[in-house]
N, C-alpha and C positions, 0 to 999 in steps of 0.2 A: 766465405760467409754465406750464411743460409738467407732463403728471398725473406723469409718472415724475419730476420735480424737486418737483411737490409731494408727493409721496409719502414723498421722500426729507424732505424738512423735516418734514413732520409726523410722522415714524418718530424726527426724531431730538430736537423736543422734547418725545414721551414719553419716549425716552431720558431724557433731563435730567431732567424731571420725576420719573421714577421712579426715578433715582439719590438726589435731592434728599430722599425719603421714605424711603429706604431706608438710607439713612446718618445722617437724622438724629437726634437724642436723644430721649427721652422727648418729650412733648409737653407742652409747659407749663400746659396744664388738665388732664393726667391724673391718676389720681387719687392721693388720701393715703394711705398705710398706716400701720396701725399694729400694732406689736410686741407680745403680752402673753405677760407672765410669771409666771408663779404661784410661789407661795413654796414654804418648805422644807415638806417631804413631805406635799405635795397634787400637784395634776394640773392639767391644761388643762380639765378638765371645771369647778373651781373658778371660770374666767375666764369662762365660756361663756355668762353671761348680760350680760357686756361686752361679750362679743365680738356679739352679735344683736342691742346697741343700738348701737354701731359700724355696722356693717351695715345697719342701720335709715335712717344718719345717712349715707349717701355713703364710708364709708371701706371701703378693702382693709385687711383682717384675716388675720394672720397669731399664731393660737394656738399657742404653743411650749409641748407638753410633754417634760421632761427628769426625769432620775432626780435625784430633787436627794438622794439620801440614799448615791452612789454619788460617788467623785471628790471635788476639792477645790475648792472655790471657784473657784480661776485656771484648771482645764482649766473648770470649767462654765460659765465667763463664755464664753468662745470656742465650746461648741458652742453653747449655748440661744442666743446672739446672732445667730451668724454663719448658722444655723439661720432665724432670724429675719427677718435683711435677704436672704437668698437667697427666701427665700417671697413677700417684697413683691416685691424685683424683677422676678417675674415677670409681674408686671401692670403693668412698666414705671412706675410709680409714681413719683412728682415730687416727693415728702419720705417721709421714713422716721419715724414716731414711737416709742416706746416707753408701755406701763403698765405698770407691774410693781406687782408684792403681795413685801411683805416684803423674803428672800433675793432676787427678782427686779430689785429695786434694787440690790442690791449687784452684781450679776455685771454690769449694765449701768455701774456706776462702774468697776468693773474693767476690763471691756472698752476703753473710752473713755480710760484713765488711758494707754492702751498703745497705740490705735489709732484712724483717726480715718473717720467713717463721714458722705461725702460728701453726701448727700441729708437728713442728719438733720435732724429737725422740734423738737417738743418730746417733754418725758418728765413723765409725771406719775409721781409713788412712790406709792403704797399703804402704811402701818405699815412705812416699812425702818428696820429699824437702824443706822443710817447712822454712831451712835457707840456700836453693838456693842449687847450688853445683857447686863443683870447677873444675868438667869436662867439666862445658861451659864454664867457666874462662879461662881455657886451649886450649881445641880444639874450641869452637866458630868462632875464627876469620881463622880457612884452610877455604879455598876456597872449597864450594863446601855442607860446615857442616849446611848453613842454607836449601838448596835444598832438602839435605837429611832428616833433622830432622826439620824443620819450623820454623816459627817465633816464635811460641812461648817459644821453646828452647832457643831462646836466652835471653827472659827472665828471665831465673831461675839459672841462675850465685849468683854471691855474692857479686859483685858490688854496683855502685850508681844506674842503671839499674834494679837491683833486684827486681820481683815482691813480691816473697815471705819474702822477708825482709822488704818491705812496709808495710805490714800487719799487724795490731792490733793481740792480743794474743787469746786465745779462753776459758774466762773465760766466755764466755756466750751460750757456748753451751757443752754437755757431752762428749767427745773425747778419744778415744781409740787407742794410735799408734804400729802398728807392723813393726820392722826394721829388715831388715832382713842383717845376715855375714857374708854371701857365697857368690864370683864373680864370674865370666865364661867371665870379661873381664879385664884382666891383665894391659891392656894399661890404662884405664881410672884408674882403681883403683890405677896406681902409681900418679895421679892428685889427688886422695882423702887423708888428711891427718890422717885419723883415719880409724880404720875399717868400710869395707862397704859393699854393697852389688852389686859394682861392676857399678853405678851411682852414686850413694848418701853415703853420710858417716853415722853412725849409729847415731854422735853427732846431724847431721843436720836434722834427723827427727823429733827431740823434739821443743816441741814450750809450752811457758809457758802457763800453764792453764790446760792441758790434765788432763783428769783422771786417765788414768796409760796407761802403756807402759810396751812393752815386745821386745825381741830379740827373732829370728828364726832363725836355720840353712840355709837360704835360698838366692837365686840369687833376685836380682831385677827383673831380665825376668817373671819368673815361681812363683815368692810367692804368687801369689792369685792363683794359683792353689795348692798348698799343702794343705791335709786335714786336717792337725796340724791347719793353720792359719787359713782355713775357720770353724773348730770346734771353737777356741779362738774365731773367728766373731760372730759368730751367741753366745757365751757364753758372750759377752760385750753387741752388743743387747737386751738379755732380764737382763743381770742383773748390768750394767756398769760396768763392771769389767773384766778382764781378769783371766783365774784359771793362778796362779803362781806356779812353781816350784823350786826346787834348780838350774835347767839350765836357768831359766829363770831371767831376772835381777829385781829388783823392782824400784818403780817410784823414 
């Protein structure tokens, strides 16, 4: 073969070659991301020490903070998500997960009820109200309680109003819920009829479909910062499941 004919063939399978990489998808060992969401009016600073054992642990992280005390449930599910899965993409990422705290589970059930989000992995919830709760049923209507806590609080009562009651169950996607049984707020939890975590009752985080489910010694304030729950997190993550113990309850 003559150098101008082999020239010409080895020009054209870089050609091919570097079509073949340039068009192709994601790469199937790239990495995981995951979603978090923080609850009603706090911040992405609340997630921040999830987010650095994430990080810790091989995943892309994607910290979504959103005004959650602005708008209504159905516009925030679409930006804090969609917010969400644009930030993993960028590291071209091979599953998509979510963790949310509280409010942050519900705008991921919303999202989901309406649209379907190709790369998704699993979702662990953190204390969501997933069947409302009866401290906005209670306190909602003092003067003063939408200013402080927004509108979209008043959505997640247990009413005709109820967002989280609206909602389809979640047999279509992997779900992990952690409830936690500790309060540090005396007043609301005598509004909760079962044990809670001092917003939400322990009953009202289940929602039919989950994977499994676990109880924590823990406050709704503070439970995504305990390393017990962020250890069970990142252990549903890679293998859907939560480790179970005798303190712990089963599904």
């Amino acid at each position: 073969m003559s150098a101008p004919a082999r020239r010409q063939q080895l020009l054209l399978i870089w050609f091919l070659v570097a079509a073949t990489f340039l068009s192709a998808p994601a790469r199937a060992d790239g990495p995981e991301c995951v979603v978090l969401l923080h609850g009603l009016s706090r911040t992405d600073f609340s997630m921040k020490r999830l987010e650095r054992e994430l990080l810790e642990n091989g995943y892309s992280v994607a910290n979504i903070h959103y005004d959650s005390r602005d708008h209504t449930i159905e516009q925030l599910a679409d930006v804090a998500v969609e917010a969400g899965i644009a930030q993993c993409e960028q590291d071209l990422v091979r599953k998509i997960h979510f963790t949310t705290h509280s409010l942050g589970g519900i705008l991921v059930r919303h999202y989901l009820s309406r649209k379907s989000i190709n790369k998704l992995g699993r979702v662990v919830m953190l204390a969501p109200p997933n069947r409302g709760s009866e401290v906005i049923d209670v306190f909602g209507d003092i003067p003063g309680f939408e200013m402080f806590s927004g509108e979209p609080a008043l959505q997640l009562g247990t009413d005709a109003q109820s967002v989280p009651l609206s909602l389809p169950s979640a047999h279509d996607f992997e779900l992990g819920i952690i409830a936690g049984t500790r309060s540090i707020s005396p007043i609301f939890s005598l509004a909760l009829p079962d044990r809670d975590d001092g917003k939400v009752s322990v009953e009202s985080t289940k929602i039919a479909g989950m994977n499994d489910f676990i109880e924590v010694p823990y406050t709704h304030t503070f439970i995504m910062q305990r390393q017990e729950v962020i250890d069970q997190t990142l252990y549903f993550l890679r293998n859907g499941r939560f480790v179970h113990s005798p303190a712990t309850d089963p599904l």
